[in-house]
KEKOLDREN-701605 format. One record per atom (N, C-alpha, C): x, y, z. Coordinates in steps of 0.1 Angstrom, whole numbers, plus 2048, in hexadecimal, padded with zeros to 3 digits. Layout:
XYZ/...
This chain:
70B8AE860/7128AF853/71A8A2851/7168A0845/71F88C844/72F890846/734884847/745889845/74A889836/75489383A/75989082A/76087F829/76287E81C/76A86F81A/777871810/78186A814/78D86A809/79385B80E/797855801/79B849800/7A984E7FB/7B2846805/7C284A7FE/7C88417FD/7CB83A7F1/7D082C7E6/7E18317EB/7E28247E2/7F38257E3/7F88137E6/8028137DE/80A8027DD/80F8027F0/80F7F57F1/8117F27FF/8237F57FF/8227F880C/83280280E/83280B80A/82E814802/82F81C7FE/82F83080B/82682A80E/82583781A/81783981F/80D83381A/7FF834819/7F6838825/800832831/7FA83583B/7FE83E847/811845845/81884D844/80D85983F/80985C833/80786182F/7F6867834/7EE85B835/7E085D83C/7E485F851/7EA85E853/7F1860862/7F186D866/7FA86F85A/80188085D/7F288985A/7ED883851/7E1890847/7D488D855/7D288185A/7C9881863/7D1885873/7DF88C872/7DE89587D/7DE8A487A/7DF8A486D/7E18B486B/7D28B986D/7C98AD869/7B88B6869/7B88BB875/7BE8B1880/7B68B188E/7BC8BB891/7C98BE892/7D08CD890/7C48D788F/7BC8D4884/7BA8DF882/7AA8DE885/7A68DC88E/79C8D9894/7928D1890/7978C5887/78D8C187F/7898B0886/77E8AF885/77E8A488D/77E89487D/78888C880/78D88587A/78D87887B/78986A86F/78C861877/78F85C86E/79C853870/7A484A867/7A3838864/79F83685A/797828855/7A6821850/7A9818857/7B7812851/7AA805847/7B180683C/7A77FB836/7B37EF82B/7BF7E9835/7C77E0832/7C27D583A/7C97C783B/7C67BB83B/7D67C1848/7DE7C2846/7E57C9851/7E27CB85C/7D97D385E/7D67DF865/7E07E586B/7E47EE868/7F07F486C/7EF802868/7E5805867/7E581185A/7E582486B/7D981A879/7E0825882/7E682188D/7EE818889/7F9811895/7FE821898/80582B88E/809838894/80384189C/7F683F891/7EA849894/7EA8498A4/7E583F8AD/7E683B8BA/7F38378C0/80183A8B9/80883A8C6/80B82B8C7/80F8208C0/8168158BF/80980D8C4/7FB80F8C6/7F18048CC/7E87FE8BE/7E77F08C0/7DF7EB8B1/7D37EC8B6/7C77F38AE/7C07F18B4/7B67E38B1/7AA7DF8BA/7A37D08B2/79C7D78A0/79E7CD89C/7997CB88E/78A7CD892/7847CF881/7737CE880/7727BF87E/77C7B9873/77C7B0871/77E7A187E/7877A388D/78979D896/77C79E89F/7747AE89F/7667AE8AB/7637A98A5/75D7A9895/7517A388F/751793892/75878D893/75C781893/75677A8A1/7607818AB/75C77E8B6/7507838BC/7467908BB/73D78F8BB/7317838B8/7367848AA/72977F8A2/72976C8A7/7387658AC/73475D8B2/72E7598C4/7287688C9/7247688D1/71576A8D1/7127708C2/7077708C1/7057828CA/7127888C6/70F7948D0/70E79E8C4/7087AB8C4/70F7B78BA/7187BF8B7/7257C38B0/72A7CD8B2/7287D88B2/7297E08BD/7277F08C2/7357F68BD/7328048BE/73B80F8B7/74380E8C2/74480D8CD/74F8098D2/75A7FF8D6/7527F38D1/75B7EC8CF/7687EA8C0/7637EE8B8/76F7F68AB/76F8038AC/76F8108AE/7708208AD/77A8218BB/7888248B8/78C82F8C6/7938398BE/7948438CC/79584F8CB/7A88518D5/7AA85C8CF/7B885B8D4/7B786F8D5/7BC8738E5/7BA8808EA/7C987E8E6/7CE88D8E3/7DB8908DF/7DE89E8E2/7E989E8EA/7EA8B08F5/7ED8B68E3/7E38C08E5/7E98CF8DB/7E48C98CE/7DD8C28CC/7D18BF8C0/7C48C38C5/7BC8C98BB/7B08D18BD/7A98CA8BD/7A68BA8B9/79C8B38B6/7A58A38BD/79B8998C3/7A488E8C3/7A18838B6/7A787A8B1/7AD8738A5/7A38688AB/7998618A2/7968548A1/79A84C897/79684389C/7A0836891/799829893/797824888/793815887/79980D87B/79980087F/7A47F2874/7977EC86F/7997EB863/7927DF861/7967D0865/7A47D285C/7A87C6861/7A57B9853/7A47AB854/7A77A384B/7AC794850/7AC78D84B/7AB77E851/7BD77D84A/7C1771856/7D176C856/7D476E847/7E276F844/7EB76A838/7E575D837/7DD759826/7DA74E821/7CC74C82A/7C975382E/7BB74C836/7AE750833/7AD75A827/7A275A826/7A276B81B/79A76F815/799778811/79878B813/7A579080F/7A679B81C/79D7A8817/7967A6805/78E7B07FE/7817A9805/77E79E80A/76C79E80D/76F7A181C/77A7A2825/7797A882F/7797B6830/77C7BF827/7797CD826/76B7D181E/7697C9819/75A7CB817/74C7C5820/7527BC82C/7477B6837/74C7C1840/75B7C9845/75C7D4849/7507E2847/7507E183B/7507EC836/73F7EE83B/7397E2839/7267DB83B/7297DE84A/7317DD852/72E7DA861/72F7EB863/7377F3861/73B806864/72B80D85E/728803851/71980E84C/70B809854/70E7FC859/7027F9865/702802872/710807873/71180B881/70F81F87F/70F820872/70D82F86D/71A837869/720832867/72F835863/72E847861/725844856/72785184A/71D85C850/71485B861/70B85E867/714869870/722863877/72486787F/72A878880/72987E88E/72F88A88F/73E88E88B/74488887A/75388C879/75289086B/75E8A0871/7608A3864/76889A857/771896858/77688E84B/77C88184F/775874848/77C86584B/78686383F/791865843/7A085E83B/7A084D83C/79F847830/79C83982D/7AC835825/7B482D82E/7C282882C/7BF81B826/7C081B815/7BD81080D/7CA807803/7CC7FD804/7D57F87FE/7D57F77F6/7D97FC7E7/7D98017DB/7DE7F17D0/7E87EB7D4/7EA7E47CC/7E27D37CD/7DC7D17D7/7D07C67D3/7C37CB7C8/7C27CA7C2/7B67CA7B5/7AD7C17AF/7A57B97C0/79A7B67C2/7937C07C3/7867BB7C4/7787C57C8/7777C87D5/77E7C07DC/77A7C97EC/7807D17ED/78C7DA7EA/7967E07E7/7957ED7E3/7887E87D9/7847F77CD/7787FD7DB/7717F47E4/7657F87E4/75F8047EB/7668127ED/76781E7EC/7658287DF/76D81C7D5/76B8267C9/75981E7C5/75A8107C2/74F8097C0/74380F7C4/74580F7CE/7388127DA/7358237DA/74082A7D5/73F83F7D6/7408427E9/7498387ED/7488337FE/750844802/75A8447F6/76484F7FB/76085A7EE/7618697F7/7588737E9/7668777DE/7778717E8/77D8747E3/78A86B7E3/79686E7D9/7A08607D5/7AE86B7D7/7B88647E1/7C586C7DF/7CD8607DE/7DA85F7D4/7DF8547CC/7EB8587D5/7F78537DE/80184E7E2/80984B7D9/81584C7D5/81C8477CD/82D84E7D2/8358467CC/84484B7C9/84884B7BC/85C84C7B8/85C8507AB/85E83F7A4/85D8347AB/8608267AC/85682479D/856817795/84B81478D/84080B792/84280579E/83B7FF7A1/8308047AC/83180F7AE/82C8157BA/82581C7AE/8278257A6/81E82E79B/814823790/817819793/80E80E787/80480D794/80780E7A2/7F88067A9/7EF8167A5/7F88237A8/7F082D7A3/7E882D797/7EC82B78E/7E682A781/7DF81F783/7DD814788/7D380C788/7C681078F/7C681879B/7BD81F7A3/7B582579C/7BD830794/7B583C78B/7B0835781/7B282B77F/7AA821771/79D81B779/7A1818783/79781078A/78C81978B/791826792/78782F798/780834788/78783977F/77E83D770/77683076F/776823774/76E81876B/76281B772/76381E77D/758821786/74F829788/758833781/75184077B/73E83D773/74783476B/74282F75F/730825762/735823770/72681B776/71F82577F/72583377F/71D83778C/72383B796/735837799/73B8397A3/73F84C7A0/73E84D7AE/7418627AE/74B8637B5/75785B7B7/76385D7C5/76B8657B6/7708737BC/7728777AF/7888777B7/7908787AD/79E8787AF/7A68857B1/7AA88A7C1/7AC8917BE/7BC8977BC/7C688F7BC/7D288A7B6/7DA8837BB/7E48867BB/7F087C7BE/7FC8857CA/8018797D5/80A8827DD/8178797D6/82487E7DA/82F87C7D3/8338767E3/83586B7E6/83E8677F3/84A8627F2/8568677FD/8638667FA/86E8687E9/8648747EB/86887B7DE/87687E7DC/8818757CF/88D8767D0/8928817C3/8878827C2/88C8967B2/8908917A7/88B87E7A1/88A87F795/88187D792/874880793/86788578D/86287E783/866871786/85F86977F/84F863783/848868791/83C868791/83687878D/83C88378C/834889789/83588A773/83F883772/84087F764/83387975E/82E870766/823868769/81486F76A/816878772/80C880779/80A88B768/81188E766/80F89875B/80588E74F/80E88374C/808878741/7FA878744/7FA87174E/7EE86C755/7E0878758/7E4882755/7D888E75A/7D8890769/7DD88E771/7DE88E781/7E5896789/7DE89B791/7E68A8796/7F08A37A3/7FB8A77A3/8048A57AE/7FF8B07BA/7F88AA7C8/7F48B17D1/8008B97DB/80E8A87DB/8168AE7E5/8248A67E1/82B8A87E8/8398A27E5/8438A37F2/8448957F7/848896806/85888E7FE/865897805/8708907FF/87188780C/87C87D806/87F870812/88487981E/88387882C/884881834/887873843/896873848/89786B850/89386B85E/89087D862/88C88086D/87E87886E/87287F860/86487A85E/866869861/86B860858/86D85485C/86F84F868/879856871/87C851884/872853888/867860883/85B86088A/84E85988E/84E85387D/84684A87B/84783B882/85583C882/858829885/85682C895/85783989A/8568358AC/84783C8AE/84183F8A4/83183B8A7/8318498AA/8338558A2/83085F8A7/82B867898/826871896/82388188D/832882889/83088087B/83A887870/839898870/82D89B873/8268A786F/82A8B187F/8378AB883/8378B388F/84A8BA889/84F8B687F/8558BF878/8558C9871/85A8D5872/8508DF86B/84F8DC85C/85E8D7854/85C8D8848/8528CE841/84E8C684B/8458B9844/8368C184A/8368C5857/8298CC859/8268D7850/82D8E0847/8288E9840/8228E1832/8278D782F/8208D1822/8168C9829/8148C5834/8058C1833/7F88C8838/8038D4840/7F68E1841/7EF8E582E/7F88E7828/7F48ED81D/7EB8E3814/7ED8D5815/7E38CD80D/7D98CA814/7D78C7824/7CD8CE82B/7C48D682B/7C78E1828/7BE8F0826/7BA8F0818/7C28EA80D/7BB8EC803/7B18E07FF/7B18D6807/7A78CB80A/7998D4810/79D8D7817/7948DD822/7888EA819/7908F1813/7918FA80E/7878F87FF/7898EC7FB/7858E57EE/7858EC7E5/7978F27E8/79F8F67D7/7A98F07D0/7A28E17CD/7AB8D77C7/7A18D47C0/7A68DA7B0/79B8D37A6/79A8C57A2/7948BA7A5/7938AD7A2/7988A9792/7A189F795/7AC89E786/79C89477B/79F89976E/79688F767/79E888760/7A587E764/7AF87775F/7B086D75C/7B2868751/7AF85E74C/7BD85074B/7C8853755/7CD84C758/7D6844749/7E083974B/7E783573B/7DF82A741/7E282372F/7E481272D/7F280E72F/7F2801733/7FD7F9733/8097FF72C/8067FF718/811805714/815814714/80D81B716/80F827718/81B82A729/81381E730/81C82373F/82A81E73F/82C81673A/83880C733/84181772E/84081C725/84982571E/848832724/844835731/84883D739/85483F73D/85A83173F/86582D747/87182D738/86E82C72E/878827725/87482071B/87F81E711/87B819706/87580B702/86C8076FD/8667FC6FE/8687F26F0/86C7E46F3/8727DC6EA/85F7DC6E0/8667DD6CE/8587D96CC/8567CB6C6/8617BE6C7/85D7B36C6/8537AB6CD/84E7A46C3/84679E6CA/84D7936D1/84578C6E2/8487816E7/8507766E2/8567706E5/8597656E0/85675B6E1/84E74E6DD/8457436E1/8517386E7/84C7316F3/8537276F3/84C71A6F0/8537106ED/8507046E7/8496F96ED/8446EE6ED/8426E66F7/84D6DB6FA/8566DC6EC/8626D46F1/86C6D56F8/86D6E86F9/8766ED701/86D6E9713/8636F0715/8626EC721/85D6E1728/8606D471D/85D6C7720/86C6C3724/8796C671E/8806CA719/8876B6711/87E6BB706/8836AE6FE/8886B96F1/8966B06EC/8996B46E1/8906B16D3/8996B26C5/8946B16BC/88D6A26B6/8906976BF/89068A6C1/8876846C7/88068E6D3/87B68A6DB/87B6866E7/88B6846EB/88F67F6F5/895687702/893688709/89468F714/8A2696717/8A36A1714/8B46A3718/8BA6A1726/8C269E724/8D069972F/8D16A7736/8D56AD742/8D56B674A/8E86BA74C/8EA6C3747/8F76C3744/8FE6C974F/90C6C474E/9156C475A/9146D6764/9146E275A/9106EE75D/8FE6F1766/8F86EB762/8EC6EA768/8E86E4776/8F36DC776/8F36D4788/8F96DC78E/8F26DF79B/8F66E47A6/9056E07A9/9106EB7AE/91C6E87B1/91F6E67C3/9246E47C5/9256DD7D4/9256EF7DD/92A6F87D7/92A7027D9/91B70A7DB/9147067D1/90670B7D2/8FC7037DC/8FE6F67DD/8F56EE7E7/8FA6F17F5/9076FA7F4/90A6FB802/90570B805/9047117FF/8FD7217FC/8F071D800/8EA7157F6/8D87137F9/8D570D804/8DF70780C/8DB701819/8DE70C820/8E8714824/8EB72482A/8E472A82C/8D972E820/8CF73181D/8C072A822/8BE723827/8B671F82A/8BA72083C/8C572283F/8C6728850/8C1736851/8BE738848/8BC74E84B/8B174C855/8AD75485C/8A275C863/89675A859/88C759856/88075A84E/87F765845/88176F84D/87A778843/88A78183B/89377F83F/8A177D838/8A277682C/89F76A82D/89E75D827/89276181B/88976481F/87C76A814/886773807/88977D812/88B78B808/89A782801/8A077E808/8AE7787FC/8A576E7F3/8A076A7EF/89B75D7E9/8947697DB/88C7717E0/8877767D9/88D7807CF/8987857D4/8A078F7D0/8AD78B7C9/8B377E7CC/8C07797CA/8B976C7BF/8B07647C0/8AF7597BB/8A575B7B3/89A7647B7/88C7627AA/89276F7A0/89F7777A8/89F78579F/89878B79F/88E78E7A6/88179C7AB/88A7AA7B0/8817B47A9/88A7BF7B2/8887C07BF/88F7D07C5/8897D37D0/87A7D47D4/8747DD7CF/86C7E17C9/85D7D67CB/8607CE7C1/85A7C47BC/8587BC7CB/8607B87D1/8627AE7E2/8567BB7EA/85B7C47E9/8537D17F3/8477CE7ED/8457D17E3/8367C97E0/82B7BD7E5/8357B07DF/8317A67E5/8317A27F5/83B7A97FB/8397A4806/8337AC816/8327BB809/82A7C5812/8337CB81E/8447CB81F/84D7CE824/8527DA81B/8547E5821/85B7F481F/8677F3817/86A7F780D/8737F5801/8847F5809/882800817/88E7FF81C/8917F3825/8867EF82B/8847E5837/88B7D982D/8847D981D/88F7CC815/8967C8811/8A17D7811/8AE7DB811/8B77D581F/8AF7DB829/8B57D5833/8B97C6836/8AD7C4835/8AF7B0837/8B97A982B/8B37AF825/8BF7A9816/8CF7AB81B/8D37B981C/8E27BB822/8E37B2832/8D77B083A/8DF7A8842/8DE79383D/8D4798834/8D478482D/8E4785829/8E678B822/8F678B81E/8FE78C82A/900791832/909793837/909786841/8FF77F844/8FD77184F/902766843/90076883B/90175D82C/91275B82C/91476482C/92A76882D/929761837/928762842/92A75E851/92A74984E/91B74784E/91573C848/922734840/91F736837/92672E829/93772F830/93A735832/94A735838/94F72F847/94172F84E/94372685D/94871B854/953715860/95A707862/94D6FE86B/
């Protein structure tokens, strides 16, 4: 019997793999035999799954194989992780992805994806493959579960944030466009992660035609769990919500949403009221910046850096790196939280943190004699 398939989307940070972790131990719980596809450029997706160990990439054997002129075997990407008082043991494989700036991380999930169906992927003896996909890249290698009908089914990750519910709504657009060639990965809703009770994703979820499957509130115990590489799902109040979306998975009494997802302005005014002027054009004199004359304007005394600021931006350039990132981004380009957690694929709290310690070394800094 093939395995079942579900692809679970979601903006990076968001909980995506939290979320495929916990749901690929509750199967095995329940005697189901399981294997979890992390499909980020990351791989990180079962750093928990196994207990703090990375495992090799498809992307790192293929490599090194293929320059040996040797093949990759199912065991050199597939392990298995035995777990006392699980009925079934947990497999896991990375794809994986080439360095920051080195190369393309959507055509490595799709030469991934060619290397798992050579080897029989969708052949083998498991009941359901959970595929951990990073929702906010919107390349083609990215889609190519929904593209390809790789996965029979779509669960959307989200919080009540707007930037975590726009990668949602991009998914469910993506997956209907697909619809439209042939693709059958059908949607079967949305989970609510670190749910704070103002319901502005299921505000969303209502708009949008999409059924809310679950609603995990921020939970600091579930978090210590996660970060020391263990099962959220070994709390009872977090284990009873993923028993229950488990069995109705299992059970296949979750009617598949036919949802047609918003446009741009429609998601926009989700959030609030929307200016209806139009843009403002800017000139070519302004950002040349010559006056009405022609002539280049003079840079006025408020515009020069004050001895005060050049000594800040040098302060600033002693931070730690990744301190130094998130302040720059957050203090100088004016990006939200949110927005940084995005870009730089760091946990919305993890950028809270660094920020309050960039500040507090910056005091230190600027005031040393």
């Amino acid at each position: 019997m093939a395995a079942r398939t579900i692809a679970i989307y979601g903006k990076g940070g968001i909980g995506k793999s939290f979320t495929t972790t916990n749901l690929s131990a509750t199967f095995a719980l329940m005697n189901r035999k399981v294997l979890q596809l992390g499909c980020d450029p990351k791989h990180d997706s079962t750093t928990s799954l196994f207990g703090g160990i990375s495992l090799p990439t498809v992307t790192d054997v293929f490599a090194e194989k293929n320059a040996l002129n040797q093949p990759v075997a199912i065991s050199d990407i597939v392990f298995r992780r035995n777990i006392p008082g699980f009925g079934q043991p947990i497999y896991g494989i990375e794809l994986g992805g080439p360095q920051v700036g080195r190369g393309c991380g959507g055509r490595g999930i799709i030469s991934g994806f060619d290397v798992l169906e050579k080897l029989g992927i969708f052949r083998w003896d498991i009941d359901i493959i959970l595929m951990d996909f990073l929702g906010d890249v919107v390349c083609g290698g990215f889609a190519t579960p929904l593209a390809r009908s790789l996965s029979e089914e779509v669960i959307l990750v989200t919080s009540n944030d707007r930037q975590s519910i726009f990668t949602a709504n991009n998914i469910c657009q993506a997956n209907n466009y697909f619809k439209t060639v042939g693709g059958q990965s059908r949607l079967l809703g949305l989970i609510v992660n670190r749910d704070d009770g103002s319901g502005m994703a299921e505000k969303y979820a209502e708009a949008a035609g999409i059924t809310v499957l679950m609603k995990i509130p921020y939970n600091s115990a579930a978090r210590d769990r996660d970060d020391s590489f263990n099962f959220a799902v070994e709390l009872p109040e977090i284990r009873e919500k993923f028993d229950r979306l488990a069995s109705q998975i299992l059970e296949n009494s979750i009617t598949p949403c036919e949802a047609a997802g918003l446009d741009f302005e429609q998601f926009i005014r989700l959030f609030g009221d929307v200016s209806e002027d139009d843009p403002l054009p800017a000139t070519e004199d302004e950002l040349f910046g010559r006056n009405a004359d022609g002539a280049a304007e003079a840079r006025t005394a408020e515009e020069t850096p004050s001895g005060e600021d050049l000594r800040m931006m040098a302060c600033v350039e002693r931070l730690p790196e990744a301190e130094r990132q998130v302040y720059r981004m957050t203090e100088i380009e004016k990006r939200s939280v949110g927005e940084v957690a995005s870009m730089t694929e760091i946990d919305e709290n993890e950028v809270l943190r660094l920020l309050a310690r960039a500040r507090t070394q910056l005091k230190k800094l600027f005031f040393e004699h």
